[in-house]
KOLGU-4560 file (N, C-alpha, C; in nm, 3 decimals, padded with zeros to 5 digits):
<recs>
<n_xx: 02.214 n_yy: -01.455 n_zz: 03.162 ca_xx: 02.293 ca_yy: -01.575 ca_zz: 03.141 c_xx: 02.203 c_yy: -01.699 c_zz: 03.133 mol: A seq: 1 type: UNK>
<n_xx: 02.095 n_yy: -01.645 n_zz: 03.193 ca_xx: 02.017 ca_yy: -01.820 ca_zz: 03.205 c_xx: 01.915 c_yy: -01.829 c_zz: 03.038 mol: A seq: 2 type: UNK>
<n_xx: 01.942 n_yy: -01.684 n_zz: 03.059 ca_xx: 01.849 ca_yy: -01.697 ca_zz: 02.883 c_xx: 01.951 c_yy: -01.759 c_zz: 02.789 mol: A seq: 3 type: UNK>
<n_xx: 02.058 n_yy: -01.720 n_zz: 02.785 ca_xx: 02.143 ca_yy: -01.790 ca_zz: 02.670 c_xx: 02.158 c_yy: -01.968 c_zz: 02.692 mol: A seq: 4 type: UNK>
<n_xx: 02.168 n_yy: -01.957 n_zz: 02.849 ca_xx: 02.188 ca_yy: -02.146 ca_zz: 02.836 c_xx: 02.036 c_yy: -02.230 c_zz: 02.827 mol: A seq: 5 type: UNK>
<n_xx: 01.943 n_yy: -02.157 n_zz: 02.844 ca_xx: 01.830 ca_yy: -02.205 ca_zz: 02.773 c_xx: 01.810 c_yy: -02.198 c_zz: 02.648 mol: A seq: 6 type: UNK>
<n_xx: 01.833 n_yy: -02.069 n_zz: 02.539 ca_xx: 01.861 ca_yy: -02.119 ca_zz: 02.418 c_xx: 01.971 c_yy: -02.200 c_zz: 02.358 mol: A seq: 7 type: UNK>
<n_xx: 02.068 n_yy: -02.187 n_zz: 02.387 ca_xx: 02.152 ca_yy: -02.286 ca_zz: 02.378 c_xx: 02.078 c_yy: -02.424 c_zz: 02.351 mol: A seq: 8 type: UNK>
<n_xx: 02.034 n_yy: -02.454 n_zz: 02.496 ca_xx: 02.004 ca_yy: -02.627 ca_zz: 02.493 c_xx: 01.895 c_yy: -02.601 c_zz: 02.417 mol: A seq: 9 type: UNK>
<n_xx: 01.839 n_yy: -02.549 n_zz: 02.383 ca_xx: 01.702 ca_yy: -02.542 ca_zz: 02.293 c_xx: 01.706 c_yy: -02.600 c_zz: 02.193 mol: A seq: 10 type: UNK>
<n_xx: 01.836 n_yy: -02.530 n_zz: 02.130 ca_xx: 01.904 ca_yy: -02.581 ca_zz: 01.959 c_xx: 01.966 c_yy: -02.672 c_zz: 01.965 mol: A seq: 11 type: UNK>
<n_xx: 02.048 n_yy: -02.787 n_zz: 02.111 ca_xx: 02.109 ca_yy: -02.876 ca_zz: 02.112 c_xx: 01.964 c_yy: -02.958 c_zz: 02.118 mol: A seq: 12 type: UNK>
<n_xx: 01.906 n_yy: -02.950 n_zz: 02.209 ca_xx: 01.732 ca_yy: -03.044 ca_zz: 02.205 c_xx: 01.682 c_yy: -03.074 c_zz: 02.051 mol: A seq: 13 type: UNK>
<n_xx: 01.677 n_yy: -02.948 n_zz: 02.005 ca_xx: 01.663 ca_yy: -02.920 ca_zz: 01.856 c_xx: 01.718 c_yy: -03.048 c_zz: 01.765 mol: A seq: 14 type: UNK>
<n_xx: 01.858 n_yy: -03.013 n_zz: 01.746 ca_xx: 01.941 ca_yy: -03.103 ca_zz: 01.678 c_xx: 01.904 c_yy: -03.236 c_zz: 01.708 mol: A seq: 15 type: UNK>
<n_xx: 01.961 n_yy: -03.248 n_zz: 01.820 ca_xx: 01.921 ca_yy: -03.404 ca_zz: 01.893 c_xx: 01.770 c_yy: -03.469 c_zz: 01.819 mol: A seq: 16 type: UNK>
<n_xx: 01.667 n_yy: -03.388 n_zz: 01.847 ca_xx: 01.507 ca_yy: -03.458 ca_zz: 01.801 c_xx: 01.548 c_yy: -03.458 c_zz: 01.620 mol: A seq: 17 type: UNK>
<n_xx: 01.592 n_yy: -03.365 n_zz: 01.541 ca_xx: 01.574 ca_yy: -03.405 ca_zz: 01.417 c_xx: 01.719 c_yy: -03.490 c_zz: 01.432 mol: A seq: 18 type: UNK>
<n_xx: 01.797 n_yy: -03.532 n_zz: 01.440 ca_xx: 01.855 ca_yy: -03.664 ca_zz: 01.401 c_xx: 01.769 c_yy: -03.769 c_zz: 01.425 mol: A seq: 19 type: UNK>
<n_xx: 01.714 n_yy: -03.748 n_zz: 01.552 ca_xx: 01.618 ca_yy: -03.910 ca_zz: 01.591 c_xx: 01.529 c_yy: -03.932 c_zz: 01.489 mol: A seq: 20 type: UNK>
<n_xx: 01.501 n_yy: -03.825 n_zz: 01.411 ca_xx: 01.387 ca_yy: -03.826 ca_zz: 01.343 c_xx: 01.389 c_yy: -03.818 c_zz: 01.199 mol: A seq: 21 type: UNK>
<n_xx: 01.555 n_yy: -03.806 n_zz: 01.169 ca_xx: 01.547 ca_yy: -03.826 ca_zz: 01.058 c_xx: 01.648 c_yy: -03.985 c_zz: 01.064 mol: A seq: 22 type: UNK>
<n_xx: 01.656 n_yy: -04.059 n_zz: 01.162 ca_xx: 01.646 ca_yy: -04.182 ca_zz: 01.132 c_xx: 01.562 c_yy: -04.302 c_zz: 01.080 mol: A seq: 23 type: UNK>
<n_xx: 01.428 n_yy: -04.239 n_zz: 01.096 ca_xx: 01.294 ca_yy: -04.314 ca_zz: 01.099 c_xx: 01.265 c_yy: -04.302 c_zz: 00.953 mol: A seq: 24 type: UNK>
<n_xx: 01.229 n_yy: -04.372 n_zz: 00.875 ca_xx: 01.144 ca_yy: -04.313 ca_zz: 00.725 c_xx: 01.082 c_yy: -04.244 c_zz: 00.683 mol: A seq: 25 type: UNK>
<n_xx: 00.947 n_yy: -04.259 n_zz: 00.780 ca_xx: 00.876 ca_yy: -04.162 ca_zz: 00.782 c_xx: 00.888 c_yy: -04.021 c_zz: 00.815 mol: A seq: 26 type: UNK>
<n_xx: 01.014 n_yy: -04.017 n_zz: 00.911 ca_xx: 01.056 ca_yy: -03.894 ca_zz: 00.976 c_xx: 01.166 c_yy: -03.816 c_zz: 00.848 mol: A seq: 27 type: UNK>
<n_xx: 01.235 n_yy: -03.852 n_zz: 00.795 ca_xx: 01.263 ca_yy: -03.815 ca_zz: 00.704 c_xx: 01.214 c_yy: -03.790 c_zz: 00.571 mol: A seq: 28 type: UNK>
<n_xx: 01.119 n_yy: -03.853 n_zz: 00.565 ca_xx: 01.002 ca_yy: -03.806 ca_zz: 00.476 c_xx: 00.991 c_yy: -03.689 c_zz: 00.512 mol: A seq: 29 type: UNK>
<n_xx: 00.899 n_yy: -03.694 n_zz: 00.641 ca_xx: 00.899 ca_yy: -03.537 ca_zz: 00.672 c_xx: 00.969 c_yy: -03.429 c_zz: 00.654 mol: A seq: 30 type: UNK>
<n_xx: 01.068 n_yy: -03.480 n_zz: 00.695 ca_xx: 01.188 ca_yy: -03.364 ca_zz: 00.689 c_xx: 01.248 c_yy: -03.319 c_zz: 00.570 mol: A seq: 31 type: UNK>
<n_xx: 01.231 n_yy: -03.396 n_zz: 00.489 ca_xx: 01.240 ca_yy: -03.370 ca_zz: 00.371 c_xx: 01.182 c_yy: -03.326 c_zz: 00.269 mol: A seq: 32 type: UNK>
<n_xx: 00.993 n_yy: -03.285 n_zz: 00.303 ca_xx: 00.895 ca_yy: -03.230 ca_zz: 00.278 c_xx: 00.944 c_yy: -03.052 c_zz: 00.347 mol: A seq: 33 type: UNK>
<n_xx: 00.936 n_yy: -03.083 n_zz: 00.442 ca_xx: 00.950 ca_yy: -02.933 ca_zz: 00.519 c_xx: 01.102 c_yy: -02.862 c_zz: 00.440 mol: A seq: 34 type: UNK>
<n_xx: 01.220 n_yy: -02.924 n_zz: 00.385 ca_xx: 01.347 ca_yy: -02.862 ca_zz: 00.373 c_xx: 01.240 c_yy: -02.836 c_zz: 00.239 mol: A seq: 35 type: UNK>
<n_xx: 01.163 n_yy: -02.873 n_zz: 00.124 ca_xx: 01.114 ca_yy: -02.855 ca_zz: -00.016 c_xx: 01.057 c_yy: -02.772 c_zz: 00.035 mol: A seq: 36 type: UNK>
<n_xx: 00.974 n_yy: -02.749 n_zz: 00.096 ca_xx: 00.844 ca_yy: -02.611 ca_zz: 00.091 c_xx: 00.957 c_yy: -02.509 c_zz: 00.155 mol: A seq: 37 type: UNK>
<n_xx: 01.042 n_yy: -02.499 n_zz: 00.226 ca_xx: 01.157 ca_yy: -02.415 ca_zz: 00.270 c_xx: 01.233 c_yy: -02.324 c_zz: 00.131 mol: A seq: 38 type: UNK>
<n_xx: 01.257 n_yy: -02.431 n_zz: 00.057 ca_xx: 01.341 ca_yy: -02.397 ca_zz: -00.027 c_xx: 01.243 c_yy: -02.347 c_zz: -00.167 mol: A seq: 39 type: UNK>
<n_xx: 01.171 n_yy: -02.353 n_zz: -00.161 ca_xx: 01.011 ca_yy: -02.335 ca_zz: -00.253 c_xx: 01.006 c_yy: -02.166 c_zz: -00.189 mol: A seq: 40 type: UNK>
<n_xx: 01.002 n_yy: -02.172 n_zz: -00.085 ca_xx: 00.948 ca_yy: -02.045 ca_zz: -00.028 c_xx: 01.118 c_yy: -01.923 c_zz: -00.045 mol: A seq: 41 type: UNK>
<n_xx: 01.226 n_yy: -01.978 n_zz: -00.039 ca_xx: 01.308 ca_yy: -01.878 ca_zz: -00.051 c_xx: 01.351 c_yy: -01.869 c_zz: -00.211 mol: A seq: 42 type: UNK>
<n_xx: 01.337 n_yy: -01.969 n_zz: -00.280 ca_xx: 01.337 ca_yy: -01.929 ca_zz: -00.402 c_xx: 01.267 c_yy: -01.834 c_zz: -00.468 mol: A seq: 43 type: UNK>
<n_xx: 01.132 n_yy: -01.846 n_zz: -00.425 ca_xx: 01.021 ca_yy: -01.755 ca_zz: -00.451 c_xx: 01.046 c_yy: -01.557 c_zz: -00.367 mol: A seq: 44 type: UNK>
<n_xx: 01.155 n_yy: -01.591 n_zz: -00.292 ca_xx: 01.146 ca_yy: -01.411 ca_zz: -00.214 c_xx: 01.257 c_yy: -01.387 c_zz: -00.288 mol: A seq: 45 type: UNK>
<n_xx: 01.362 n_yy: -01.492 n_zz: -00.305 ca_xx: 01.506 ca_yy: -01.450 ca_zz: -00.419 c_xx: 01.469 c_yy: -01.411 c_zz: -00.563 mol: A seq: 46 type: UNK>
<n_xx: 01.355 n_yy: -01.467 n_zz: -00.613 ca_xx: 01.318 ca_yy: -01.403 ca_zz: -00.788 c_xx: 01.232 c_yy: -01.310 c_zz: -00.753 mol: A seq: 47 type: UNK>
<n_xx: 01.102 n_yy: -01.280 n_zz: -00.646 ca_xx: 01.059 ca_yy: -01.141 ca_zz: -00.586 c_xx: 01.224 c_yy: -01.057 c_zz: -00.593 mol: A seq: 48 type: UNK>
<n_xx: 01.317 n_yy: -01.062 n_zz: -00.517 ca_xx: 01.413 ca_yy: -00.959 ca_zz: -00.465 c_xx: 01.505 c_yy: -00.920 c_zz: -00.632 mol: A seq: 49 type: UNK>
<n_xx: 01.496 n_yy: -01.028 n_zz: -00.695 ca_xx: 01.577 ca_yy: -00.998 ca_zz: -00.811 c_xx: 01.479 c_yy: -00.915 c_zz: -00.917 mol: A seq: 50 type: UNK>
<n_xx: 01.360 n_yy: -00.970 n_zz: -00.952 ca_xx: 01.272 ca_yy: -00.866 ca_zz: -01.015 c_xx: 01.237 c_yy: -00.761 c_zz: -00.959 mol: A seq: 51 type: UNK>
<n_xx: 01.221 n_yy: -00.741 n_zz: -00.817 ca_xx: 01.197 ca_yy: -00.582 ca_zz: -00.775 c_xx: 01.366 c_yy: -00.480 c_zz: -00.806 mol: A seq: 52 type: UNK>
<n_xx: 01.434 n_yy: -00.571 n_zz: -00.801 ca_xx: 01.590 ca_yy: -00.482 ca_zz: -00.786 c_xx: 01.617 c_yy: -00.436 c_zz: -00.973 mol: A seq: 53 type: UNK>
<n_xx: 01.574 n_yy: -00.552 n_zz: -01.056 ca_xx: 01.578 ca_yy: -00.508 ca_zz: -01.197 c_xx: 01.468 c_yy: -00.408 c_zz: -01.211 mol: A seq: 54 type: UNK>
<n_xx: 01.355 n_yy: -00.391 n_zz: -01.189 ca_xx: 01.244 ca_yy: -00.288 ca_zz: -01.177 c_xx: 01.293 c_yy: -00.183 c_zz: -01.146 mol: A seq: 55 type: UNK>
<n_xx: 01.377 n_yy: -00.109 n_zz: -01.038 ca_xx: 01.441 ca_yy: -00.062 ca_zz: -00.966 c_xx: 01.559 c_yy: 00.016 c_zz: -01.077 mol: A seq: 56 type: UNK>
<n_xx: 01.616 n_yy: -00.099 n_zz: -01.112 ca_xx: 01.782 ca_yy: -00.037 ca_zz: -01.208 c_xx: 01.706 c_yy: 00.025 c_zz: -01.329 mol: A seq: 57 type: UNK>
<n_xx: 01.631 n_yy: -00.056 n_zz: -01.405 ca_xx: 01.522 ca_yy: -00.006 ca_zz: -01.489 c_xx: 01.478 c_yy: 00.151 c_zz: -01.494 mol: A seq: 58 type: UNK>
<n_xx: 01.458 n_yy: 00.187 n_zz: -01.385 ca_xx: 01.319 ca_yy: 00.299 ca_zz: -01.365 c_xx: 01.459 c_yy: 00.416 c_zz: -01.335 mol: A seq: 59 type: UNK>
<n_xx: 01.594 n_yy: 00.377 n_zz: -01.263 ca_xx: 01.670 ca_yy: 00.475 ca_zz: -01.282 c_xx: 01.723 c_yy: 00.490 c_zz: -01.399 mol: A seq: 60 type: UNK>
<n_xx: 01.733 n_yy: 00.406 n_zz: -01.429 ca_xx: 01.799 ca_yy: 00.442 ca_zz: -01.607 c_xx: 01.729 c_yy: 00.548 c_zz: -01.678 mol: A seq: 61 type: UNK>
<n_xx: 01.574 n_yy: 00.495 n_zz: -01.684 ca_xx: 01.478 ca_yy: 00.604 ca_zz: -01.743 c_xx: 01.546 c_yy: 00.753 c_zz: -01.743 mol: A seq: 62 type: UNK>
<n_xx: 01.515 n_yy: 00.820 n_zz: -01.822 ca_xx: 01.505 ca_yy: 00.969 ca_zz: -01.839 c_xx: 01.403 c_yy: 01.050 c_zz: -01.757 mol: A seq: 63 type: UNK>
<n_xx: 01.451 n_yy: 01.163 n_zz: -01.689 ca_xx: 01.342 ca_yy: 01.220 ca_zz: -01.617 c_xx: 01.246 c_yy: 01.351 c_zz: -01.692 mol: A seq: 64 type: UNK>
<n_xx: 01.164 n_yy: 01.319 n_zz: -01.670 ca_xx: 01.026 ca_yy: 01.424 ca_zz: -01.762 c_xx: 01.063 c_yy: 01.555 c_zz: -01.712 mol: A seq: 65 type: UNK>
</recs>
């Protein structure tokens, strides 16, 4: 039980510091750097996951030797 109310407040601490911080300019700069390389990086595993899965439908279609 004490593990959950420590994560708990972890993610309320959490929340709390990025609002403070995305009040500031600079802090939202930041934060707004980190959400781009975020979204840079899952775009990039979503066209990996979609070209391995067409590779995939591909190679069953094939005819077997």
């Amino acid at each position: 039980m004490k593990n959950l109310l420590a994560f708990l407040l972890g993610i309320i601490a959490g929340f709390v510091a990025a609002h403070f911080l995305n009040k500031d300019p600079r802090g939202a700069e930041l934060l707004a750097d980190i959400d781009a390389r975020i979204e840079e990086f899952t775009g990039r595993i979503g066209e990996a996951y979609r070209l391995e899965e067409a590779r995939r439908s591909s190679a069953d279609d094939a005819p077997a030797v």
